[in-house]
C-alpha positions as CSV (number, residue, x, y, z in Angstrom):
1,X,74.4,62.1,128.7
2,X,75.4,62.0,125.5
3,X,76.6,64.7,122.8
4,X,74.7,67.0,120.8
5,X,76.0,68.3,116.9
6,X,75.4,71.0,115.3
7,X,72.4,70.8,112.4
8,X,74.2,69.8,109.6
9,X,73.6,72.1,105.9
10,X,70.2,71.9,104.3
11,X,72.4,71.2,100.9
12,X,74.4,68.2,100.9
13,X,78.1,69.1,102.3
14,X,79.8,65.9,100.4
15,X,79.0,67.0,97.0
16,X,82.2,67.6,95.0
17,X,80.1,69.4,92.1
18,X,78.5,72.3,91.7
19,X,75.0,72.0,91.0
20,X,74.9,75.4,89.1
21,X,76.7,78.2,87.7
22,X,75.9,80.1,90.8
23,X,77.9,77.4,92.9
24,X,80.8,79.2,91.4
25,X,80.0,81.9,93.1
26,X,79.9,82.8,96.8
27,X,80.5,79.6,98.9
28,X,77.5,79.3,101.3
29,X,77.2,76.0,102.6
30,X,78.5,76.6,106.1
31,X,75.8,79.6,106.3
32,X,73.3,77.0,106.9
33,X,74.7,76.0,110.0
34,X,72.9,78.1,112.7
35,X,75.8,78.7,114.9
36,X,78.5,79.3,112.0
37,X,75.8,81.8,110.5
38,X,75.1,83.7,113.8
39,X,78.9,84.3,114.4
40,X,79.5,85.2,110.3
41,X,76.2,87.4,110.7
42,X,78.0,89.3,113.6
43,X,81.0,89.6,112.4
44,X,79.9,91.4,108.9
45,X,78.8,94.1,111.5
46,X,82.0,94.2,113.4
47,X,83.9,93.9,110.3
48,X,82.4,97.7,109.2
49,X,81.5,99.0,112.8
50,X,84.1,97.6,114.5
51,X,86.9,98.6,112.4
52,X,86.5,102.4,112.9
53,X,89.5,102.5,115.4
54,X,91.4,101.7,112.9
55,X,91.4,105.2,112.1
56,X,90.6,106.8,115.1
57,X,93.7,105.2,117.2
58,X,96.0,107.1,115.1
59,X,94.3,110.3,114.3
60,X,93.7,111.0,117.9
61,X,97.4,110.3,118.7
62,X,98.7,112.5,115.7
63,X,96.3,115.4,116.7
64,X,97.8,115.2,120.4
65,X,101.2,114.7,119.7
66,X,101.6,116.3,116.2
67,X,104.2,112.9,115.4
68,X,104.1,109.9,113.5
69,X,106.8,108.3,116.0
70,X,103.8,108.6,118.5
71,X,101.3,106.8,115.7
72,X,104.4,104.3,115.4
73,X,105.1,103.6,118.7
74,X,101.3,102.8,119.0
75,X,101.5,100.3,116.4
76,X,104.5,98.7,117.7
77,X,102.6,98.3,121.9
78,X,99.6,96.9,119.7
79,X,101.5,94.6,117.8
80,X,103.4,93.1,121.0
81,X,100.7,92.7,123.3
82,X,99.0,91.3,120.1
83,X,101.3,88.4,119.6
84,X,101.4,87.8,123.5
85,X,97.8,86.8,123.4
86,X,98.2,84.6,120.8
87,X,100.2,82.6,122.4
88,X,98.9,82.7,125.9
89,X,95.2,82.6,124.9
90,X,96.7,79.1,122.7
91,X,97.3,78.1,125.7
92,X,94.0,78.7,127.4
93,X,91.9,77.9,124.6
94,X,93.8,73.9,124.6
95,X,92.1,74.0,128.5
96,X,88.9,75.7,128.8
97,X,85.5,76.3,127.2
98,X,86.4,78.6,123.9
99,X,82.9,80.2,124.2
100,X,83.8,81.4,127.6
101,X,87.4,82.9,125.6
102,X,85.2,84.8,123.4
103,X,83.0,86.0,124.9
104,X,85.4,87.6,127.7
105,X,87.8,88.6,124.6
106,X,85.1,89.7,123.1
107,X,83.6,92.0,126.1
108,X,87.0,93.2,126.8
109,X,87.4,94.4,123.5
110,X,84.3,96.4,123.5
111,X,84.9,97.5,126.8
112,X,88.0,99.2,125.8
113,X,86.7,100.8,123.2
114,X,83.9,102.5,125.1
115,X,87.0,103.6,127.7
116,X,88.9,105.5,124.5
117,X,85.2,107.0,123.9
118,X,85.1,108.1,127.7
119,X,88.5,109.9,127.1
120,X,87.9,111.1,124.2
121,X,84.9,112.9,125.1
122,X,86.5,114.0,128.9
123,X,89.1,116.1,126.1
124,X,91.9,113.2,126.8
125,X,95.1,114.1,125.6
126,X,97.4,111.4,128.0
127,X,99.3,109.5,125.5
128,X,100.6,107.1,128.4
129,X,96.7,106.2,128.6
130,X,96.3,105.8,124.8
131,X,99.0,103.6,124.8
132,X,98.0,101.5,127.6
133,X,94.3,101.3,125.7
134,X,96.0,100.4,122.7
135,X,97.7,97.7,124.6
136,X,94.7,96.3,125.8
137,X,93.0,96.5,122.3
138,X,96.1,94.4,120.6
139,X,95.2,91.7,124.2
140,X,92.1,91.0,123.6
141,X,91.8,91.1,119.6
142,X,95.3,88.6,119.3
143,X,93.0,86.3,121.8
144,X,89.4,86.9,119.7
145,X,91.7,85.8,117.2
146,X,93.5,82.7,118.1
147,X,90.3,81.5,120.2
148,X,87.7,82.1,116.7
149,X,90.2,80.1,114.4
150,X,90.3,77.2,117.0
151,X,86.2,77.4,117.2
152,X,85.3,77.3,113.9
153,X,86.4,73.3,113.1
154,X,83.9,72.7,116.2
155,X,81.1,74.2,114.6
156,X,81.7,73.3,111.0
157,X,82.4,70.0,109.1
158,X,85.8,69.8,107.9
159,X,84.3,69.3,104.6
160,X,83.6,73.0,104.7
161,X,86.0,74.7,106.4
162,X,87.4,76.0,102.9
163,X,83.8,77.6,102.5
164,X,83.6,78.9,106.1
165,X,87.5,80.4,106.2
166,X,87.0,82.1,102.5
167,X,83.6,83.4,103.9
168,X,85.0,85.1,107.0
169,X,88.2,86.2,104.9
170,X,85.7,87.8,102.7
171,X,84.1,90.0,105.5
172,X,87.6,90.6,107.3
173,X,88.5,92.2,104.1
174,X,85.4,94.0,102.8
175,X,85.4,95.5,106.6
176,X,89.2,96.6,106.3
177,X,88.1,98.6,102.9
178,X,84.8,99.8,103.7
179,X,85.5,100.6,107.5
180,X,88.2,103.2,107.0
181,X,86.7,104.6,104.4
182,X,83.5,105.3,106.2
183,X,85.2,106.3,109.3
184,X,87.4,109.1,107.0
185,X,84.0,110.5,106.3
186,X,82.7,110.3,109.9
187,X,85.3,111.9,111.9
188,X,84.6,115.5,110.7
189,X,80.8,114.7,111.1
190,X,80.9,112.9,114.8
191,X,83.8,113.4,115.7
192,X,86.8,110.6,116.9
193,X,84.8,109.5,120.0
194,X,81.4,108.5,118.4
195,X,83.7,106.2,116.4
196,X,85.0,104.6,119.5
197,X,81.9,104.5,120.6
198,X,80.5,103.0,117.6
199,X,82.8,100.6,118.1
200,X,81.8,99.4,121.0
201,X,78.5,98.8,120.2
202,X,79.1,96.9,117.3
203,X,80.7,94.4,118.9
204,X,78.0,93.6,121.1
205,X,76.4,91.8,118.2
206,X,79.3,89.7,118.4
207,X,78.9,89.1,121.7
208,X,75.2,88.4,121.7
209,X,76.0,85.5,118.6
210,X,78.5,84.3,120.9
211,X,76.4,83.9,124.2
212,X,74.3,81.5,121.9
213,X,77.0,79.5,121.4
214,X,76.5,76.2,122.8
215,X,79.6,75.1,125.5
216,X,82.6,74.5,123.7
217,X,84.7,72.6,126.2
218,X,87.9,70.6,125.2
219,X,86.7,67.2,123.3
220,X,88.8,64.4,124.8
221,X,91.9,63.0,123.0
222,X,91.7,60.7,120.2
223,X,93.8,57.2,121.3
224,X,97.0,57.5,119.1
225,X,97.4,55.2,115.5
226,X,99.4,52.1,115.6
227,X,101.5,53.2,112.7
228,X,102.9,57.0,112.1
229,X,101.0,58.9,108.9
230,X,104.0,60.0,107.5
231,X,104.0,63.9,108.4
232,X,105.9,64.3,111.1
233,X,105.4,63.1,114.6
234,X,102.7,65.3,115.3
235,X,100.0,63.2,115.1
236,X,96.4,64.1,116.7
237,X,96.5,61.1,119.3
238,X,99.9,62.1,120.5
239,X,98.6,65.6,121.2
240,X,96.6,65.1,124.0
241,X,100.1,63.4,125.5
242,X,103.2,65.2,124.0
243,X,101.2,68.5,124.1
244,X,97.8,68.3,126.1
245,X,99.1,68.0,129.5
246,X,97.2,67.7,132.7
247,X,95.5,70.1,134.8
248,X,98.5,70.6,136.7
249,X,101.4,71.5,134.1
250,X,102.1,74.7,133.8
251,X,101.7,77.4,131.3
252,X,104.9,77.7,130.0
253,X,105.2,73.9,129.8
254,X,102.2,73.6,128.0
255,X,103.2,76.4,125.6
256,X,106.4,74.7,125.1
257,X,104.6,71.5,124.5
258,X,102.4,73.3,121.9
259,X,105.7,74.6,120.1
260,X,107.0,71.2,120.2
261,X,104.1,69.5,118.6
262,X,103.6,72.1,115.9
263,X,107.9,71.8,115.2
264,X,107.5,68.0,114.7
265,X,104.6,68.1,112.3
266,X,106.5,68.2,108.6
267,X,103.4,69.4,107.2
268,X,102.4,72.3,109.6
269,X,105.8,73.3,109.5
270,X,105.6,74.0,105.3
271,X,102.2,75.6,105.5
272,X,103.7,77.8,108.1
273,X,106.9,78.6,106.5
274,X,105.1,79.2,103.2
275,X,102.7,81.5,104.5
276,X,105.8,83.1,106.1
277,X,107.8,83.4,103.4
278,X,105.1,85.0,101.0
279,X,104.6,87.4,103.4
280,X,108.6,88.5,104.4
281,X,109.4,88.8,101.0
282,X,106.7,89.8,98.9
283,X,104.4,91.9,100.6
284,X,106.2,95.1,99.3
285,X,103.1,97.5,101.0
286,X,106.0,99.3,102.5
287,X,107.4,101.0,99.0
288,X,103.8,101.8,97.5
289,X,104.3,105.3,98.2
290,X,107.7,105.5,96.9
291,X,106.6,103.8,94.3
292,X,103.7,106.0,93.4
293,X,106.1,109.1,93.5
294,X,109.2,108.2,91.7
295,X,108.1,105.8,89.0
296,X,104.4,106.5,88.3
297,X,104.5,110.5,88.9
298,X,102.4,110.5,92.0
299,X,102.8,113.9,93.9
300,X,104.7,114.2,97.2
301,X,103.1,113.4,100.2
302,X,100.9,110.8,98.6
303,X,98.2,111.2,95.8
304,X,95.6,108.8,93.6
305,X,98.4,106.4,92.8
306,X,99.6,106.0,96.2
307,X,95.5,105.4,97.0
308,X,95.2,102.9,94.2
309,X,97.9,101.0,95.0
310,X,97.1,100.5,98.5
311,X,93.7,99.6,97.4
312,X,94.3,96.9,94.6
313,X,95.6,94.2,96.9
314,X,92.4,94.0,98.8
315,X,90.1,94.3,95.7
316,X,91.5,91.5,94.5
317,X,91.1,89.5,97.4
318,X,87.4,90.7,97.5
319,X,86.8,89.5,94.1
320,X,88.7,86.2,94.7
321,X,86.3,86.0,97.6
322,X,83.0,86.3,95.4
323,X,84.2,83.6,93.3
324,X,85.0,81.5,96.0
325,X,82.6,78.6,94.9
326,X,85.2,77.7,91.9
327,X,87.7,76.4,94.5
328,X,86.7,75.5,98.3
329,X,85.3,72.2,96.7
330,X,89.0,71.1,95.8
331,X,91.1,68.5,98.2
332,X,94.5,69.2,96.8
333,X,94.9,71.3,99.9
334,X,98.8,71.5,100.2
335,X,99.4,71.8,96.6
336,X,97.1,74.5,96.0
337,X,98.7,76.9,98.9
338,X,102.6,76.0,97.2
339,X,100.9,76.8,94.1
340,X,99.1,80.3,95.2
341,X,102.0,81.2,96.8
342,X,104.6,81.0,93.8
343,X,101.9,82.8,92.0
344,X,102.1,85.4,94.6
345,X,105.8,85.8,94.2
346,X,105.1,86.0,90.3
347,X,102.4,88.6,90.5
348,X,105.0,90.7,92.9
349,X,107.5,90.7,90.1
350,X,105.3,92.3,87.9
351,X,104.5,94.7,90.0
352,X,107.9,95.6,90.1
353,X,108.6,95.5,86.5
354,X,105.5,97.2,85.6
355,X,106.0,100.0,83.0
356,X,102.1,101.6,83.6
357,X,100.6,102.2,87.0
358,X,97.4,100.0,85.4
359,X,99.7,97.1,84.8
360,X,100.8,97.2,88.3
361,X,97.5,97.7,89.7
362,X,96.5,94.8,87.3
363,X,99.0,92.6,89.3
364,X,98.6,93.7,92.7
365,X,94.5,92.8,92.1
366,X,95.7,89.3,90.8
367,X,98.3,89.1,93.7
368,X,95.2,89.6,96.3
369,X,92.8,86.9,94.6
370,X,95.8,84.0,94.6
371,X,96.8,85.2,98.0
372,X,92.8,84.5,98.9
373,X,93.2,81.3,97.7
374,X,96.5,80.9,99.7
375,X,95.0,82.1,103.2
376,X,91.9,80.3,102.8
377,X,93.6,76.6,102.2
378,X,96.5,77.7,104.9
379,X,94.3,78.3,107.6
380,X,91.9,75.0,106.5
381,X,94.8,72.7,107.1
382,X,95.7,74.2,110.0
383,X,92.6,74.0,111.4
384,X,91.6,70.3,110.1
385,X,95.1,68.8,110.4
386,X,95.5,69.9,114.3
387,X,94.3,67.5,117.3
388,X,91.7,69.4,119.2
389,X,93.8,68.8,122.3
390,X,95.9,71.6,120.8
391,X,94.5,73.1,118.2
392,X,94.3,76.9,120.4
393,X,98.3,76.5,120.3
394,X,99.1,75.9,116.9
395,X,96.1,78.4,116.3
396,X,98.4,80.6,118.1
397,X,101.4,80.5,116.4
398,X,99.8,81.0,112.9
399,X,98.2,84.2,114.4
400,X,101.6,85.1,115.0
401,X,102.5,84.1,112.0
402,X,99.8,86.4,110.6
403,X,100.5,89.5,112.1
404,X,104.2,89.0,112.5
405,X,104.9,88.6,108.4
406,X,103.8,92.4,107.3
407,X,105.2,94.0,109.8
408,X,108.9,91.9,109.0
409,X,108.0,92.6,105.6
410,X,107.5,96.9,106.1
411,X,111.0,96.5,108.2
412,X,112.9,94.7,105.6
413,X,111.3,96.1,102.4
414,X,111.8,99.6,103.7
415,X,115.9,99.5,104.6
416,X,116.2,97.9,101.5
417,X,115.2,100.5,100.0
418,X,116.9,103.0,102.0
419,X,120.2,101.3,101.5
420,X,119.9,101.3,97.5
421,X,118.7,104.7,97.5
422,X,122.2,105.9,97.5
423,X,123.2,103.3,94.8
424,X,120.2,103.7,92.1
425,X,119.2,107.5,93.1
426,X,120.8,109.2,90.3
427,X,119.5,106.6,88.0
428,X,116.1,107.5,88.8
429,X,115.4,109.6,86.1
430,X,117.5,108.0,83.5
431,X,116.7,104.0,84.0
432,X,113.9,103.6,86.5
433,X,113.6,99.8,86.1
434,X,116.6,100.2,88.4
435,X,115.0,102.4,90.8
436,X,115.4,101.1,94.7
437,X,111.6,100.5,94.8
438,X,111.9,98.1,91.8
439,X,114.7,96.4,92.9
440,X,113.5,95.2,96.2
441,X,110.1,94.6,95.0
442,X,110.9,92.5,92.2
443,X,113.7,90.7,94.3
444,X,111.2,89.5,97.0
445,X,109.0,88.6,95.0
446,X,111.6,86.3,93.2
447,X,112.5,85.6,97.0
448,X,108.7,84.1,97.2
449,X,109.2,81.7,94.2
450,X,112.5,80.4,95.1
451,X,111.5,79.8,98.9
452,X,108.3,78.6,98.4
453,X,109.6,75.9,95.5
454,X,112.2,74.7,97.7
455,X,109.5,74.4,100.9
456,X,107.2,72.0,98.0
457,X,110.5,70.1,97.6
458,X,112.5,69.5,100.8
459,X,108.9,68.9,102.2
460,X,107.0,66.4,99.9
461,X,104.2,66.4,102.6
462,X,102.9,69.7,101.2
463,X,102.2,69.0,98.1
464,X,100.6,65.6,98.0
465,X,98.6,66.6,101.2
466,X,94.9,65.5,100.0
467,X,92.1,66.9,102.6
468,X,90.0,64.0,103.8
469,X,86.7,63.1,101.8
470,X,83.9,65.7,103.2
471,X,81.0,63.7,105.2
472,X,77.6,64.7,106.5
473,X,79.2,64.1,109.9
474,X,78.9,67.7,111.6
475,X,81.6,68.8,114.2
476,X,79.8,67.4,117.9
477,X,79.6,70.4,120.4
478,X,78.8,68.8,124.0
479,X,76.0,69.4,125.9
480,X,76.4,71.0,129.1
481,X,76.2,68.0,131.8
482,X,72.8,69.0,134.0
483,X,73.3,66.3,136.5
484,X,75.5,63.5,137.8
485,X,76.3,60.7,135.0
486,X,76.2,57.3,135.5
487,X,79.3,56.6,132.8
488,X,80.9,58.1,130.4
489,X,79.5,59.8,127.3
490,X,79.4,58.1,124.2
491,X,81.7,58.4,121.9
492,X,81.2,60.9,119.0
493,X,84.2,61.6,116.6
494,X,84.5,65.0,115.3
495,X,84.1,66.0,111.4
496,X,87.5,67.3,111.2
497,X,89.0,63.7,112.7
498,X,89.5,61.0,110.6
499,X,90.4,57.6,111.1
500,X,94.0,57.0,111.4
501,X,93.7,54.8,107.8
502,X,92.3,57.5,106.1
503,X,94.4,60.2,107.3
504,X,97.3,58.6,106.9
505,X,95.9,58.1,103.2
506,X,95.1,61.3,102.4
507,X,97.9,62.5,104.1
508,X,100.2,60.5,101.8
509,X,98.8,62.1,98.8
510,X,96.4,58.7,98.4
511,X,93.0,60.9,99.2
């Protein structure tokens, strides 16, 4: 029995032009794809409906405890159980069907969402139960995570997995403005369980695009080049043997494995470390309300320049993400992520040397539409460069990667800060350019530049990484198997595999 593919786009997918002025819009190619669009379709629901927790989580533990430690100790069970997923559902999603992954991550997700609605309404005030809610929340979203971003190169051509990663980035951030802000005005209408419960039954659109997911079973390994591509020796053949494994290795081995793979890659190594270090040091989120009160006259306790500045950073990644047709059609792939990441570290600067709250604002807006740019080629050469044999692994570690930056980042920004307060306190009034705030905020995002430029250079493999020529070849999905076969299927190579010539070309910066 032989493979099926997923119906290609009704526009051509190799064409490096726009036909229009309107192609510099919105990206939409992968949209014709009838599974891509089901799952994006769902997910613009969940990303309003199903973000409403958000705010619910820690309202309902402040109103029963009456502490932020509680609020705080919340975040830290989610964030834990969070990056255990990652890596464990990596694991699984390297061994089993991924539609089976999400549609159980999925499921459990919504499934603890209607169990915080059942407390909620029973008058629950158990914070040991919270917790353990919130634990299985940060489970099962870590593993809808890591299991989606190792899907998506199966049901899009690798041509288009710029368009189809700045698409769902688009969504993930409209829901993370839209959602709160609609659940703020909620809660004192339905009250915090109807947002649970709303929850819950927004992700059952998710789970209903999922379920017409064809099988998504591991595709067997690629044989291995007869000459290395120069990035590392992480190559896709020798990841179904260095990192695959049989049926019989264990977990741990096979995470280990993973780990090894993704070390020994030159190239997945800078993109990570990058991503990393554009996060650690210049994601100064941590200091906007200090900022707002002591250099831009916000009142105590927060205000509209505390709001604003919270709010520019994912406005400019929501405009960034409207414009997203005058970029995914570039192959430069490594160079543009060192180059939006320097310019990251540059807009931070600004931020921190900004005289006007609009001037900072100003920044922060251009900070979110690089850093667009910079998550959406990150995550495309992730995806495209990775063997599918383990593809859920290295998926794994960037969703670690992910979550783990800000939350460094708030630690690090915030004792910074708290150890020059003593130093630059007096000078507040008199020279605020050398307010703490500033002075962290400017030196990570000088941090960014200097890190990031010396990742481009120790690692040449970055920058003169060229993404593979887009084809018309579609990713295969194979068919469920309804009956014995007399021999093996034939042979389909997936979109986001390319010959061992002409990766080792593009990967050499030959394209």
């Amino acid at each position: 029995m032989t493979a099926t593919t997923v119906r290609p786009p009704r526009s051509s997918t190799c064409s490096s032009r726009p036909a229009s002025a309107w192609a510099f819009t919105v990206d939409c190619r992968p949209l014709a794809i009838p599974a891509f669009r089901r799952m994006w379709a769902a997910s613009v629901i969940c990303a309003v409906g199903g973000s409403f927790s958000l705010v619910a989580v820690p309202t309902q533990l402040f109103t029963v405890t009456g502490s932020s430690a509680a609020v705080g100790a919340a975040a830290g069970v989610s964030f834990a159980a969070l990056v255990a997923a990652a890596v464990w559902s990596g694991v699984l999603a390297d061994r089993m069907d991924r539609r089976t992954m999400l549609l159980a991550a999925h499921l459990g997700l919504a499934l603890t969402y209607a169990a915080l609605w059942l407390q909620a309404i029973l008058g629950g005030r158990s914070v040991p139960v919270l917790l353990v809610a919130v634990a299985f929340q940060g489970l099962t979203y870590g593993t809808v995570l890591t299991t989606t971003g190792a899907t998506v190169p199966r049901l899009v051509p690798a041509g288009l997995l710029p368009a189809a990663n700045s698409l769902s980035s688009l969504v993930r951030y409209g829901g993370s403005v839209l959602g709160p802000m609609l659940a703020g005005v909620l809660v004192p209408v339905v009250g915090l369980g109807t947002l649970y419960l709303f929850d819950a039954v927004a992700l059952l659109a998710v789970v209903g695009a999922v379920a017409m997911l064809p099988p998504l079973p591991p595709l067997p390994p690629l044989p291995p080049p007869a000459t290395g591509t120069g990035t590392g020796t992480g190559t896709e053949g020798s990841a179904a043997g260095t990192a695959g494994g049989g049926r019989g290795t264990s977990a741990a081995r096979r995470t280990l494995a993973g780990f090894r793979y993704l070390a020994a890659d030159r190239l997945l190594v800078a993109v990570l470390a990058v991503d990393l270090a554009a996060m650690v040091f210049g994601m100064p989120s941590a200091l906007f309300p200090e900022l707002a009160r002591h250099v831009f006259g916000g009142a105590a306790g927060g205000g509209a320049q505390t709001g604003l500045l919270y709010a520019a950073y994912p406005a400019g990644v929501f405009a960034a993400g409207l414009l997203s047709g005058t970029f995914t059609r570039a192959r430069r792939h490594g160079a543009l992520v060192a180059v939006a990441a320097v310019a990251w570290g540059i807009t931070v600067v600004l931020v921190g040397l900004a005289p006007e709250l609009w001037i900072a604002l100003a920044a922060l807006m251009l900070g979110g539409a690089v850093n667009f740019v910079l998550s959406t080629f990150r995550t495309t050469i992730v995806q495209a460069h990775t063997g599918d044999a383990v593809r859920g692994r290295v998926q794994g570690a960037l969703t670690v990667v992910l979550v783990g930056g800000p939350q460094i980042a708030n630690v690090l920004h915030g004792s910074a800060a708290a150890a020059l307060q003593d130093v630059t306190g007096p000078l507040h009034d008199a020279a605020g350019a050398l307010s703490g705030p500033r002075i962290v905020i400017c030196a990570g995002g000088l941090l960014t530049v200097v890190t990031v430029t010396a990742i481009a250079w120790a690692i040449p493999d970055l920058r003169r990484y060229i993404a593979p020529a887009p084809t018309l070849t579609p990713a295969p999905v194979p068919a469920p198997v309804l009956g014995p076969v007399a021999g093996p299927a034939s042979p389909m190579v997936p979109a986001d595999r390319v010959s061992p010539a002409s990766a080792s070309r593009a990967r050499a910066g030959r394209g």
